[in-house]
N, C-alpha and C positions, 0 to 999 in steps of 0.2 A: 510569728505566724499572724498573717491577717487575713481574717473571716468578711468577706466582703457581700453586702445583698444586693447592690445596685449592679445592673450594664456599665455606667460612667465610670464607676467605681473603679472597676475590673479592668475596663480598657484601658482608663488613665496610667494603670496599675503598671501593666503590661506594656503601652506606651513609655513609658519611663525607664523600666527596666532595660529595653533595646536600644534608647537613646544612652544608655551608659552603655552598651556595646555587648549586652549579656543575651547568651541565647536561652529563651523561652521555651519549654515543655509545659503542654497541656496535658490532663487526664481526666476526661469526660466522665462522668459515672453518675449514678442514681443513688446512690449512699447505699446504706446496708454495707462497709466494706470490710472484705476481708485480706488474705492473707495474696489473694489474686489479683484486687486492686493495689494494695501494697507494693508487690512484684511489679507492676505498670507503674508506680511512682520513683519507686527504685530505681527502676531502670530508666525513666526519662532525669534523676536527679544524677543520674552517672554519666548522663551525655548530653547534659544542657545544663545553664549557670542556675537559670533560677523556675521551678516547676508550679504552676497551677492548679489544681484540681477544680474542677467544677461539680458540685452535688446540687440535685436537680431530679424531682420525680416527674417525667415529662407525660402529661395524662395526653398527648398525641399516640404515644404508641400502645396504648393499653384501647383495647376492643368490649365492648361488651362482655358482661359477666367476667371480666377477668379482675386482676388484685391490685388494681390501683388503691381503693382505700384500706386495703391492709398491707400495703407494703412496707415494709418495714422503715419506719423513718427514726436513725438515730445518729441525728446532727453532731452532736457534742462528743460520741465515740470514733464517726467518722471524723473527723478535724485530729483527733488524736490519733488516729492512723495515717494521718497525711502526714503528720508532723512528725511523725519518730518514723517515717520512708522517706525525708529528705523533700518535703514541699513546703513552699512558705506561703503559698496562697489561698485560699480558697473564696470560690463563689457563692455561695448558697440562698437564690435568690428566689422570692415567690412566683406561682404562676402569672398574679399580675405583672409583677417587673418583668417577667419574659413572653407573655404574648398580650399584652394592657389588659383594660377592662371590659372590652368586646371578646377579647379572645383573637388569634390570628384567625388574616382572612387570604392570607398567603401560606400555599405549602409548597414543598421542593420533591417531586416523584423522579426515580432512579428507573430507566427503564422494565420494563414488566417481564423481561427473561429472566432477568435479576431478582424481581421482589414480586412475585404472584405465584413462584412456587415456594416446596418447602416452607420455612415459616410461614413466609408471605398465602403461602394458601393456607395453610392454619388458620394466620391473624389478617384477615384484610385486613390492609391500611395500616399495617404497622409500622412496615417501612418509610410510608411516607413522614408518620410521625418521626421515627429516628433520623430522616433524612434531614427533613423541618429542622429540626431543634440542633443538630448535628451542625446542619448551616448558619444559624444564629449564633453558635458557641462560637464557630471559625472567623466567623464577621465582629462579635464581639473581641474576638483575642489576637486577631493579626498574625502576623509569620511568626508561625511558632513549629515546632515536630510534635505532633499528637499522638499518643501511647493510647494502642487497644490489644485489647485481647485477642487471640485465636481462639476461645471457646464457644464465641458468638461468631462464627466464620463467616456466614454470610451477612451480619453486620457490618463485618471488616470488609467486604468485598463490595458493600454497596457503599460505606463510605468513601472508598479508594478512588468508585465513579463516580460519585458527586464530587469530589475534590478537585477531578482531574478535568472532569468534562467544568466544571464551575470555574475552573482558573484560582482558584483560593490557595494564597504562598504558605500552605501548609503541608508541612511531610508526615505521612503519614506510615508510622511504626507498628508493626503486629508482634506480638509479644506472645509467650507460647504459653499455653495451658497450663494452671497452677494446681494442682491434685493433689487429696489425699492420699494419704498410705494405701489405700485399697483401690487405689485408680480415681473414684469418683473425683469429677470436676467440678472445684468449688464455685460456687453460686450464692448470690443472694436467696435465694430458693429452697436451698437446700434448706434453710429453718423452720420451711414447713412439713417437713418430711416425721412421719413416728418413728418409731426407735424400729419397727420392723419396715417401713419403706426405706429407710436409708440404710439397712442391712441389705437390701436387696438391689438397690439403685447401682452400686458400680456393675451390674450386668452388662450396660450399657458401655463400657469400657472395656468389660470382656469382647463385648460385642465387634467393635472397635479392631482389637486386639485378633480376633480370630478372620474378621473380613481381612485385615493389612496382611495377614499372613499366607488366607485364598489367592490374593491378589499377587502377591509375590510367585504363587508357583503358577500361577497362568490362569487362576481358578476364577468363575463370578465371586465377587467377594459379598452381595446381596444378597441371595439366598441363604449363606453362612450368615450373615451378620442379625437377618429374621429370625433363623433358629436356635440360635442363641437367647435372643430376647423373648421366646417364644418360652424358655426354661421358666420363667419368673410369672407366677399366676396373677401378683400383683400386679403386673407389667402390663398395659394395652400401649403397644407399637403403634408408632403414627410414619415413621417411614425409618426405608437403611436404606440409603443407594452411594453412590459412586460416582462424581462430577469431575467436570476437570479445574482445577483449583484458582483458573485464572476469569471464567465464564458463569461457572456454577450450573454447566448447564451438561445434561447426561453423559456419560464417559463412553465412547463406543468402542476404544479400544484398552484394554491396561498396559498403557504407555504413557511416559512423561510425568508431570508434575498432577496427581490426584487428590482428590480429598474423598474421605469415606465421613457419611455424616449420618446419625442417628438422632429417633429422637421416639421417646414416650410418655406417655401417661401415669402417675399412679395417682392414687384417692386421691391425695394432700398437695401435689404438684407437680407441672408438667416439666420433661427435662430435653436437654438436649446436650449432643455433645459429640466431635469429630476429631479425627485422624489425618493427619498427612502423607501419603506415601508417595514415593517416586520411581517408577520402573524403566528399564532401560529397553524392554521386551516392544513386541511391536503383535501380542494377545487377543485376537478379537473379544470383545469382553462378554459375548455370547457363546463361547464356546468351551 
């Protein structure tokens, strides 16, 4: 395992590895990991010779009043998650080594159908921040196949356009939702939760769970997926709707390739979390 802080470092790193002829897996992440980035190292360590991680808390995507300084930084148990998922690399370098000592005065924005709703209207500028830092990791690491999650869906979906509209020789891999036993979608997040918010948090997967199944018999799966979340008094709902999984952008009919995506509030932390469904019906999704 080598733990590397420098950009030179990492490239050289990764430069060398492909000149021996080996294919490269990256997995981008903020530390805090668990059993879901795990699952992402896993599985770029099963279809690439040699896997990267990069740990990195990027204060681009974090907004006002949110938990940039208490996010959870634990360096030296992430590195021991890389390494017993099959990674031998990792980056973990400061915010000077990654935007100097001005700070960047360049960012990378993913068109605004894409990142100013949903999260994006939550978090202004979050996306641009993920996009930024997303592009630096790609430019730092060259042709490699990059492993994310589908828990951060439209994460995955704005990275796919930066990638693709960027021209950067990186494939880009969506890896499916790692859950506890009771549905909930493991998060870094999740550790702020009390022993009664995370009793109550997988509702949001019920939620999930009852919209996919509106949606199957021809039903709005919206409505269903509000009243659900509406059960949970700790719960303040910030949206449940129904996109099409390729656009992110409103589904007008339940046909094709969908995404159902949820997202709330409670005291200690905000969550989110979606579904895939795929219907073969041709449903107005207003009726």
């Amino acid at each position: 395992m080598r733990v590397l802080d420098t950009v030179a470092a990492f490239s050289a790193a990764l430069d060398d590895e492909r000149r021996a002829g080996r294919i490269v897996g990256l997995v981008p992440t903020m530390g805090a990991l668990h059993d879901g980035h795990a699952s992402l190292v896993e599985r770029a360590a099963d279809e690439c010779d040699v896997v990267a991680a990069t740990i990195f808390v990027n204060p681009l995507q974090f907004g006002a009043g949110e938990d940039l300084d208490a996010y959870p930084r634990t360096l030296d148990a992430d590195v021991k998650v890389v390494e017993q998922a099959g990674g031998s690399i990792v980056l973990a370098p400061t915010v000077t080594e990654m935007y100097g000592t001005g700070g960047t005065r360049t960012t990378v924005s993913v068109a605004s159908e894409m990142t100013s709703i949903l999260e994006g209207a939550s978090r202004p500028g979050h996306f641009d921040g993920v996009a930024t830092v997303v592009a630096k990791l790609f430019a730092m690491a060259g042709r490699c196949r990059a492993y994310f999650g589908e828990k951060d869906f439209q994460q995955l979906a704005v990275v796919r356009r930066m990638a693709h509209d960027l021209s950067f020789p990186v494939e880009i891999v969506g890896c499916p939702t790692v859950r506890a036993d009771d549905g909930l979608a493991l998060s870094s997040r999740n550790a702020y939760l009390s022993a009664e918010e995370r009793r109550v948090a997988p509702v949001l997967y019920r939620a999930l769970q009852a919209g996919a199944d509106a949606a199957a018999a021809g039903d709005d799966p919206e409505p269903v997926m509000a009243a659900v979340l509406a059960t949970e008094p700790l719960i303040e709902p910030d949206y449940a709707v129904v996109v099409d999984a390729a656009t992110l952008q409103p589904a007008r009919e339940l046909a094709g390739d969908l995404r159902l995506l949820v997202a709330a509030r409670l005291p200690s932390a905000r969550l989110i979390d979606n579904m895939g469904v795929t219907l073969p019906g041709t449903h107005r999704k207003d009726t």
